[in-house]
C-alpha positions as CSV (number, residue, x, y, z in Angstrom):
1,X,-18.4,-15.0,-87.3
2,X,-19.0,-13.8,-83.9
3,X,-22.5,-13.5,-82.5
4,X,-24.6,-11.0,-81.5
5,X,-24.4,-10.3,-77.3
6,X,-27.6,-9.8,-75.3
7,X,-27.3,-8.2,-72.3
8,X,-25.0,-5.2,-70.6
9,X,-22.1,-3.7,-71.7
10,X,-18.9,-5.1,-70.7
11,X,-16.7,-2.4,-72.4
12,X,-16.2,1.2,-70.6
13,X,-18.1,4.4,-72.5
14,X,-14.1,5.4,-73.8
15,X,-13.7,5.4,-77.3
16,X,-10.4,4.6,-77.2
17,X,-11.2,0.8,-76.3
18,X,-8.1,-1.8,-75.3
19,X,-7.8,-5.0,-76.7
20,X,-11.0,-6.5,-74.7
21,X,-14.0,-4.2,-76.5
22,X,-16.7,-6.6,-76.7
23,X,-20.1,-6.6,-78.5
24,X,-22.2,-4.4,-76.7
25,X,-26.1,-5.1,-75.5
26,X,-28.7,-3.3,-77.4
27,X,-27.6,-4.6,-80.9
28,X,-24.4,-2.2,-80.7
29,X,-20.8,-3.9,-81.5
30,X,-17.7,-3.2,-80.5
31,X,-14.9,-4.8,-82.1
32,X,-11.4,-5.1,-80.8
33,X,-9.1,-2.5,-82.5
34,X,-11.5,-0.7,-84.7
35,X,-12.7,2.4,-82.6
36,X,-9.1,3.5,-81.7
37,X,-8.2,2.8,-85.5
38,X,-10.8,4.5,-86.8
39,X,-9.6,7.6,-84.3
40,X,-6.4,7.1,-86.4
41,X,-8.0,6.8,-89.8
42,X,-9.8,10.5,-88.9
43,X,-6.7,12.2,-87.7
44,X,-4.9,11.1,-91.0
45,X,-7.8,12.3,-92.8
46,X,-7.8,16.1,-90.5
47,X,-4.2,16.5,-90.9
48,X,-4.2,15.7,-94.5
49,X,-6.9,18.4,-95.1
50,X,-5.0,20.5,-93.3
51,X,-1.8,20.7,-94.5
52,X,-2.4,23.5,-97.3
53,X,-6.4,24.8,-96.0
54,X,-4.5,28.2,-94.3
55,X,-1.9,28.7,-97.1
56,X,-3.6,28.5,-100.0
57,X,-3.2,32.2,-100.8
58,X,0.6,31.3,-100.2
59,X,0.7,27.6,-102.8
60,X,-1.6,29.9,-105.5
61,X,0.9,32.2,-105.1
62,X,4.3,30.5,-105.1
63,X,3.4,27.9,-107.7
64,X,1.5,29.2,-110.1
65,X,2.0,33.2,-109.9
66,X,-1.8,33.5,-109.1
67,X,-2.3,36.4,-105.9
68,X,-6.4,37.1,-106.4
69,X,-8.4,36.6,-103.5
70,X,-11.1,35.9,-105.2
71,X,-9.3,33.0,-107.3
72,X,-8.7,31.2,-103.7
73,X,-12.0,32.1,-102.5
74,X,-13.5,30.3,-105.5
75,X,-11.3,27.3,-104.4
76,X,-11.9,26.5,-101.3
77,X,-16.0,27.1,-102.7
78,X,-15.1,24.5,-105.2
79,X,-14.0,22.0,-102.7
80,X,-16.9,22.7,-100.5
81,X,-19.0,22.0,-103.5
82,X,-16.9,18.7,-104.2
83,X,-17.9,17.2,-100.8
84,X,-21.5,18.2,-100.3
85,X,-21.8,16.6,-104.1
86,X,-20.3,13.3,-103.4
87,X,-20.9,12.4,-99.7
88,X,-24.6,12.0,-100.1
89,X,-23.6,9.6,-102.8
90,X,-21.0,7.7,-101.2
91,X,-24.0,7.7,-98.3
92,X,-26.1,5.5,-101.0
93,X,-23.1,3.6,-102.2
94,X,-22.4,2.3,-98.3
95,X,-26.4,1.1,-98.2
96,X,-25.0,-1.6,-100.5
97,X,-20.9,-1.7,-99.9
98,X,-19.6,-2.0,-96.5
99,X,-18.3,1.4,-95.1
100,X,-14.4,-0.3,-94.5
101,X,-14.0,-1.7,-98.1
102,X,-15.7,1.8,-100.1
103,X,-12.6,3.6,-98.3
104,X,-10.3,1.2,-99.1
105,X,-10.8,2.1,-102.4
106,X,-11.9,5.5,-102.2
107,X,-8.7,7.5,-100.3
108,X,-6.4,5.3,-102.6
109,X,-7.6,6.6,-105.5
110,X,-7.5,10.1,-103.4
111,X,-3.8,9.8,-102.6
112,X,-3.3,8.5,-106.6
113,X,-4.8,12.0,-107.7
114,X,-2.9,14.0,-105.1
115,X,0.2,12.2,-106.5
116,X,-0.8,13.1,-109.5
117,X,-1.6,16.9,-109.0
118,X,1.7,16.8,-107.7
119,X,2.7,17.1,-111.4
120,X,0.4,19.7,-112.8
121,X,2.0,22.0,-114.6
122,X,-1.0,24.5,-115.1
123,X,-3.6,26.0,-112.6
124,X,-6.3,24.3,-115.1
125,X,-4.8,21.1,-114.5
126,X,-4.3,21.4,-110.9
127,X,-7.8,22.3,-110.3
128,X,-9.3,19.2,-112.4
129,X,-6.6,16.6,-110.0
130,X,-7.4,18.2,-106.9
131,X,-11.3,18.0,-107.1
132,X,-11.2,14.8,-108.1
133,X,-8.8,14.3,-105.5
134,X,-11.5,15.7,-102.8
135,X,-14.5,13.8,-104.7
136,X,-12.6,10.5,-103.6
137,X,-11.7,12.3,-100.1
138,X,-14.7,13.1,-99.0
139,X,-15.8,9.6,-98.4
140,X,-14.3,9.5,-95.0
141,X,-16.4,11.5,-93.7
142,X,-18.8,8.3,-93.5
143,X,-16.8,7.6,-90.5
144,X,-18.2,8.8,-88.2
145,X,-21.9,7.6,-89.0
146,X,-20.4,4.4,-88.7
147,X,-18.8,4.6,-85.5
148,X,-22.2,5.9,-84.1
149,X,-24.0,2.8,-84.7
150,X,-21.1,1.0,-82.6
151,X,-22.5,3.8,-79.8
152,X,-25.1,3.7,-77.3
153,X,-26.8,7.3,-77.1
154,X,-25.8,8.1,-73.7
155,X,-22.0,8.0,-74.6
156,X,-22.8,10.1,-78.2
157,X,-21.6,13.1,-77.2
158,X,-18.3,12.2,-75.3
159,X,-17.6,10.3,-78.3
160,X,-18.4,13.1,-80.9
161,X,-16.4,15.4,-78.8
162,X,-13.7,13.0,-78.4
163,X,-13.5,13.3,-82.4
164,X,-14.0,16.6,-82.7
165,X,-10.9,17.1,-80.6
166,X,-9.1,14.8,-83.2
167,X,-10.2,17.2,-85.7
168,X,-8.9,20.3,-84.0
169,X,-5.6,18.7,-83.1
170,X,-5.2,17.2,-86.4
171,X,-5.7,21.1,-87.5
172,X,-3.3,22.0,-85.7
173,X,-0.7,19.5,-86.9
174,X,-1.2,19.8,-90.0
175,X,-1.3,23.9,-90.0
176,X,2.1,24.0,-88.0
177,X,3.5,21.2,-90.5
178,X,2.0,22.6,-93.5
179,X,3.4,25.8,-93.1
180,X,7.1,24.7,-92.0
181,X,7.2,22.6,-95.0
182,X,6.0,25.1,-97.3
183,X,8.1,27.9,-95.9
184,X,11.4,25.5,-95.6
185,X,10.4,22.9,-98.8
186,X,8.1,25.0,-101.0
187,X,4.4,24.1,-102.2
188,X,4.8,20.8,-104.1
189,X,5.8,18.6,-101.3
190,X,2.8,19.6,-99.2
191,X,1.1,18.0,-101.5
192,X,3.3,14.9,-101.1
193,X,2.2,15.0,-97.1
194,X,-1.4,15.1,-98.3
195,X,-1.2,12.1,-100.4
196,X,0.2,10.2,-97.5
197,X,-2.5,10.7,-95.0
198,X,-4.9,9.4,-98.0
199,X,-2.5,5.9,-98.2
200,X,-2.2,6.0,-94.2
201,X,-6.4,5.5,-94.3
202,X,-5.6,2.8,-97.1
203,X,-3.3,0.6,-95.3
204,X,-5.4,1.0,-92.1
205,X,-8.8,0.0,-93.6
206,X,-6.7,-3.1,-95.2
207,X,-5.8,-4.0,-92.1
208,X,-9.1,-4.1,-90.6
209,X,-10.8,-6.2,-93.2
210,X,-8.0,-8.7,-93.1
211,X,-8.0,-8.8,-89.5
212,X,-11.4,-9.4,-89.3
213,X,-12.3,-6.3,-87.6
214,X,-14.9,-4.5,-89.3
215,X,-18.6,-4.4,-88.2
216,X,-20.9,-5.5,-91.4
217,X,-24.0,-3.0,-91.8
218,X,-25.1,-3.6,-94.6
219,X,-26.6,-7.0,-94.5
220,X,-28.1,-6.4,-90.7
221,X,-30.3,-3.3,-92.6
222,X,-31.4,-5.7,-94.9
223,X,-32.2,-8.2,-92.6
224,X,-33.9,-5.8,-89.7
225,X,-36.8,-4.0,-90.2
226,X,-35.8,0.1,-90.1
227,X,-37.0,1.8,-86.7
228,X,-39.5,4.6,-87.6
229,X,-38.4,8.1,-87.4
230,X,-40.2,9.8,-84.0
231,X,-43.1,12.6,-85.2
232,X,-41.0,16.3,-85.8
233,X,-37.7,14.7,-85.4
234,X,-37.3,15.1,-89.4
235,X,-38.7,18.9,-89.1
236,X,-35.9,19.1,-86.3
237,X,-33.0,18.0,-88.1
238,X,-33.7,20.0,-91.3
239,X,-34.3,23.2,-88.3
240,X,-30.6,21.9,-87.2
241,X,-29.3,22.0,-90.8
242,X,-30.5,25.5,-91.3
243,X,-29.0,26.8,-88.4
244,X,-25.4,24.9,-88.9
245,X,-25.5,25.9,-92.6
246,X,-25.6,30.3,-90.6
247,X,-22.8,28.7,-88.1
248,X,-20.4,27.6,-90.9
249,X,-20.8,30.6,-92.8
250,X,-20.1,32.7,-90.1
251,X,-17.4,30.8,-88.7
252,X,-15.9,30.1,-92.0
253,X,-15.4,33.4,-93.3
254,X,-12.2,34.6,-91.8
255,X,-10.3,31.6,-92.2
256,X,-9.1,31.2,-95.8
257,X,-7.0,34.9,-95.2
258,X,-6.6,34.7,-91.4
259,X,-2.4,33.5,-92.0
260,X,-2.3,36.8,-94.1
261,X,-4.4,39.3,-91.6
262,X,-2.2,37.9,-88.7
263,X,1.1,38.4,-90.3
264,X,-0.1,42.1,-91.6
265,X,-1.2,42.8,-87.8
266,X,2.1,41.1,-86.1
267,X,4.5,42.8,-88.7
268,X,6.0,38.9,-89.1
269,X,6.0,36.7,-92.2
270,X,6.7,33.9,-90.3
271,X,4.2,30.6,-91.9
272,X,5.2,28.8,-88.9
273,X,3.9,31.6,-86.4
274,X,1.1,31.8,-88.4
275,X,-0.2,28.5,-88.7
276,X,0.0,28.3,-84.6
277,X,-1.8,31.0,-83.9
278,X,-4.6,29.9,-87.3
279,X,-4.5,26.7,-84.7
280,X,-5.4,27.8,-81.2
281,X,-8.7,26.8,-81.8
282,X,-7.4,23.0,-81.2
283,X,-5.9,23.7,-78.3
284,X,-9.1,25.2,-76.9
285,X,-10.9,22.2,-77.8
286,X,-8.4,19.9,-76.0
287,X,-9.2,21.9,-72.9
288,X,-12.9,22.1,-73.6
289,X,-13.2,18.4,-73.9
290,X,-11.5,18.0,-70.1
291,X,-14.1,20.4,-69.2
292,X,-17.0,18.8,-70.5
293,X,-15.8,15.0,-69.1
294,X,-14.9,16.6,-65.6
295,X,-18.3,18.2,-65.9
296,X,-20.2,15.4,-67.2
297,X,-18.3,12.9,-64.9
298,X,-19.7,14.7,-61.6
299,X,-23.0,15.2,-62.6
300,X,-22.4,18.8,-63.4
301,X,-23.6,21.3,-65.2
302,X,-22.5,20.9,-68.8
303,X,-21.2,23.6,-71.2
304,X,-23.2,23.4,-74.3
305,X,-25.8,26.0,-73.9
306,X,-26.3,27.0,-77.2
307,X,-27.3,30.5,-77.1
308,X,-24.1,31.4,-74.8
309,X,-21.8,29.8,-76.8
310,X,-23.1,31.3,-80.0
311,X,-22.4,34.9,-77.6
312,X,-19.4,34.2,-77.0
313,X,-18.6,33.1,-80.1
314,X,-19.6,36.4,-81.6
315,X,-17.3,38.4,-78.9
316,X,-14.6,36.2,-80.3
317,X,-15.1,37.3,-83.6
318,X,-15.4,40.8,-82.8
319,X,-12.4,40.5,-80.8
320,X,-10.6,39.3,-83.8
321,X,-11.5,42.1,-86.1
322,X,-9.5,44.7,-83.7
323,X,-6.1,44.8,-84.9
324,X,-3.6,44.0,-82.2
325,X,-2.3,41.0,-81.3
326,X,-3.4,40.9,-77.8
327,X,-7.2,41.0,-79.2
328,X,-6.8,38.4,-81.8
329,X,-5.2,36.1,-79.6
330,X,-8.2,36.2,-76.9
331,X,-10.8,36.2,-80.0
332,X,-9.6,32.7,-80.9
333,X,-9.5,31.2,-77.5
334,X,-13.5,32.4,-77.2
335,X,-14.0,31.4,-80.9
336,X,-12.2,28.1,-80.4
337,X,-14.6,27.4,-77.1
338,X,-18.0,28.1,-78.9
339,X,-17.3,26.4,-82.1
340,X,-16.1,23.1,-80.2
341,X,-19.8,23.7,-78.3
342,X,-22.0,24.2,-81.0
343,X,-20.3,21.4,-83.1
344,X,-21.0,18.7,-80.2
345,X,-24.6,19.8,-79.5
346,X,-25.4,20.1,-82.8
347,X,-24.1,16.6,-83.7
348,X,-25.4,14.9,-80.6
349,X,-28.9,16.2,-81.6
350,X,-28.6,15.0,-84.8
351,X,-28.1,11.4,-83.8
352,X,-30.9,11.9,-81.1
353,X,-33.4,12.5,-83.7
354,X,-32.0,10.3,-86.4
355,X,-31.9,6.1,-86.4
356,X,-29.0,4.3,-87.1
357,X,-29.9,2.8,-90.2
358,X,-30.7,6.8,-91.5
359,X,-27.4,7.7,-90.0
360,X,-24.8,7.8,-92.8
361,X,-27.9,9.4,-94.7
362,X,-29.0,12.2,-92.2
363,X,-25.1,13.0,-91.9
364,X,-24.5,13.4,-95.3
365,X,-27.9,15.9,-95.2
366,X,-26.6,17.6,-92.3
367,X,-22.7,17.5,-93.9
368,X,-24.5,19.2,-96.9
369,X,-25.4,22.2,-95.6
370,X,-22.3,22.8,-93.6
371,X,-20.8,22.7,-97.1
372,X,-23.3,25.0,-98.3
373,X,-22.5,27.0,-95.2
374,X,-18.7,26.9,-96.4
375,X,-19.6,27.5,-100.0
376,X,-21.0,30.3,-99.7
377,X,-18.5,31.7,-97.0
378,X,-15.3,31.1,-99.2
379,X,-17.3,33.3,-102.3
380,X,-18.0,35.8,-99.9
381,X,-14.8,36.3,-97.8
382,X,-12.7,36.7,-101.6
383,X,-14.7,39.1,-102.6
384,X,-14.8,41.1,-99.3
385,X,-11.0,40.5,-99.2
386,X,-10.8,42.1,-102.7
387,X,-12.6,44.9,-102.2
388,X,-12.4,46.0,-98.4
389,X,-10.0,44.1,-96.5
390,X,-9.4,41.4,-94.2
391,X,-10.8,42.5,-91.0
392,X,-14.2,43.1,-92.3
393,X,-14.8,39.2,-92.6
394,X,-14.7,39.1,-88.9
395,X,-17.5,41.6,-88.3
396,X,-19.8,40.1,-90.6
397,X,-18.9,36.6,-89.3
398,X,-20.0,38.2,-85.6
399,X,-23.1,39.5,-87.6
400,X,-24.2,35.8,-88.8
401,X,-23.4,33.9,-85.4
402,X,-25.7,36.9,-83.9
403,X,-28.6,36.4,-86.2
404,X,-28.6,32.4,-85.4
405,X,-28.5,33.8,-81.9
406,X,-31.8,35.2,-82.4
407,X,-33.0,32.6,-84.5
408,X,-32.9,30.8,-81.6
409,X,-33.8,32.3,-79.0
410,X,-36.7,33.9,-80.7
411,X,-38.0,30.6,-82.8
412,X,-36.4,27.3,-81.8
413,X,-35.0,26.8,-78.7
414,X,-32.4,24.4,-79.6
415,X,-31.5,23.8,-75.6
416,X,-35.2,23.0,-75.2
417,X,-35.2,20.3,-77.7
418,X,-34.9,16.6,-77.0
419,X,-36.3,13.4,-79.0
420,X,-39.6,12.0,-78.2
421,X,-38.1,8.7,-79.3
422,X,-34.6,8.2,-79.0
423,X,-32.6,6.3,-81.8
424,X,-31.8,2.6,-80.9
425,X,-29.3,0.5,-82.7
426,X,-30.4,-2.5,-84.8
427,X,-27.9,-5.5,-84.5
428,X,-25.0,-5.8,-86.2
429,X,-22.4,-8.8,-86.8
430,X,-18.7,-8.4,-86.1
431,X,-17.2,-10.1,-89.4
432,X,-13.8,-12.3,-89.1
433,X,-13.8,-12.9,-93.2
434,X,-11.9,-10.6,-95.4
């Protein structure tokens, strides 16, 4: 069992840690091999997601004869619904079951169901596997909770941007892949890909608990008193939720038909094509992380104002709606920029104002409404699609990122806002036992 370390860091502010990460001072552990591993566990997870979430039109379509909008609008609802259900419990179940051995369990019985949907012969049956199949999935998401107690606060938001770059990569991976594979292959074996990235997180969470590299949490909450939450700062995350739950259902909307609107405006039914250009948002990220790091590493002026971004987020929506190529292509680069922005501020303010023990708790809260956010986006954009067309969804995405604008500007003030007490890490206990 190792102890706890007083005193400075020894370990650099990079996620990706080498083999001599060390427990940090202020109660925060660092572990040998689990930050980079759990990098790998979320890009499995991204790329899994993301093998089918811009082609589902396409898989309803080719498998099952099903071509209404509004029937894949009402999935991707359903799996928003699935998530914002179960990660709030999964949140309670980790209070009592170390993070590392719930998803051991969890994505194998994710990848089993996949496997198993796989199979279904009827768009009932499908349905029932898959959500299931999310139910189980959604659990990873508790992540990244995890790996913020293993954070001091002043290297929060190169880490959640370091992630959220994982995300949009994995994106992109797994929309270029998804749509080779379901152009060259067909639907079924995308499925097959999906499964894997479930066993992937498996065998990598076995091999931290047998290695002796996960951080026990559990019994240090039980053990240390829980810090008290600073005056406001629970009025300021549910302010935050509100305003992410506008973001996602703005920002939302045009994806689950975006494949479709650019291969009606580029005259090409290339997947492949498609699923690059449904992915330049990643590649903006990538850029947009540099960016920040250069920016952050001379003392510069950071880019996360949020009331620009959320501007040039709606000129990137609005650029999209115009159809020609040359417009859509620039509306994605602006849209990419903002979202990866907002996403960062947003989550580095909600670990400002939370504590670590409420982390895995405030995130599943704040994971909730951008679910909600989703939800109500996916409803929305199949029966808009069904009634008036794709391009619409872009204006009325522009519409909601404008209204948080103003929200903003008018009521809250988000770049104004900063903790009164800023979170602090309670020790934890690096555990060599399986």
């Amino acid at each position: 069992m190792a102890g706890r370390a007083p005193g400075r860091s020894q370990a650099g502010p990079c996620l990706l840690g080498g083999p001599h990460d060390v427990l940090v001072g202020r109660g925060v552990v660092i572990v040998s091999g689990l930050r980079p591993a759990i990098v790998a566990m979320s890009a499995f997870a991204v790329v899994s997601d993301a093998i089918l979430i811009a082609f589902y039109p396409h898989f309803f379509d080719r498998r099952y004869g099903v071509t209404s909008a509004f029937h894949v609008g009402a999935y991707i609802a359903a799996i928003s619904i699935a998530v914002m259900c179960t990660l709030p419990l999964w949140a309670r179940v980790s209070r009592r079951v170390e993070t590392m051995h719930l998803l051991l369990f969890t994505q194998g019985a994710a990848g089993v169901l996949c496997l198993l949907s796989w199979y279904a012969d009827s768009v009932l049956v499908y349905w029932v596997l898959s959500m299931l199949m999310f139910m189980c999935k959604s659990s990873y998401l508790l992540m990244y909770p995890y790996l913020m107690r293993m954070q001091t606060p002043d290297t929060h938001a190169h880490t959640i941007g370091l992630l959220s770059v994982v995300v949009h990569l994995g994106g992109i991976f797994g929309a270029v892949v998804g749509g080779f594979v379901l152009q060259r292959f067909g639907p079924a074996p995308c499925l097959g890909l999906m499964a894997a990235g479930d066993f992937a997180q498996m065998a990598v969470c076995a091999w931290l608990i047998r290695s002796g590299r996960v951080v026990r949490v559990v019994a240090a909450d039980a053990a240390a008193p829980a810090p008290a939450r600073a005056p406001g700062n629970l009025r300021r995350i549910l302010q935050l939720c509100g305003l992410v739950m506008l973001i996602d259902f703005s920002a939302y909307l045009v994806r689950p038909f975006f494949s479709r609107y650019w291969e009606q405006v580029s005259g090409s039914s290339e997947q492949l094509a498609s699923g690059a250009v449904f992915a330049i948002p990643g590649a903006v990220a990538l850029v947009a992380l540099f960016v920040n790091q250069r920016a952050r590493g001379r003392s510069g002026r950071l880019h996360d104002h949020v009331l620009a971004n959320l501007l040039l987020g709606t000129a990137g929506l609005m650029l999209q709606a115009v159809p020609a190529e040359w417009s859509i292509l620039a509306g994605r680069v602006l849209y990419g920029w903002s979202l990866f922005q907002l996403i960062v501020k947003f989550e580095v303010l909600l670990f400002r104002f939370s504590t670590p023990p409420s982390y895995a708790r405030d995130f599943s809260v704040f994971n909730f409404f951008q679910n909600l956010g989703v939800l109500l986006s996916s409803f929305a954009a199949g029966a808009l699609v069904e009634r008036h067309g794709i391009a619409l969804t872009f204006g009325i995405a522009a519409v909601g990122l404008a209204v948080v604008a103003a929200l903003d500007r008018l009521l809250l003030g988000l770049d104004r806002l900063t903790s009164t007490a800023p979170a602090r890490a309670i020790p934890l206990e690096a555990s060599h036992a399986g």
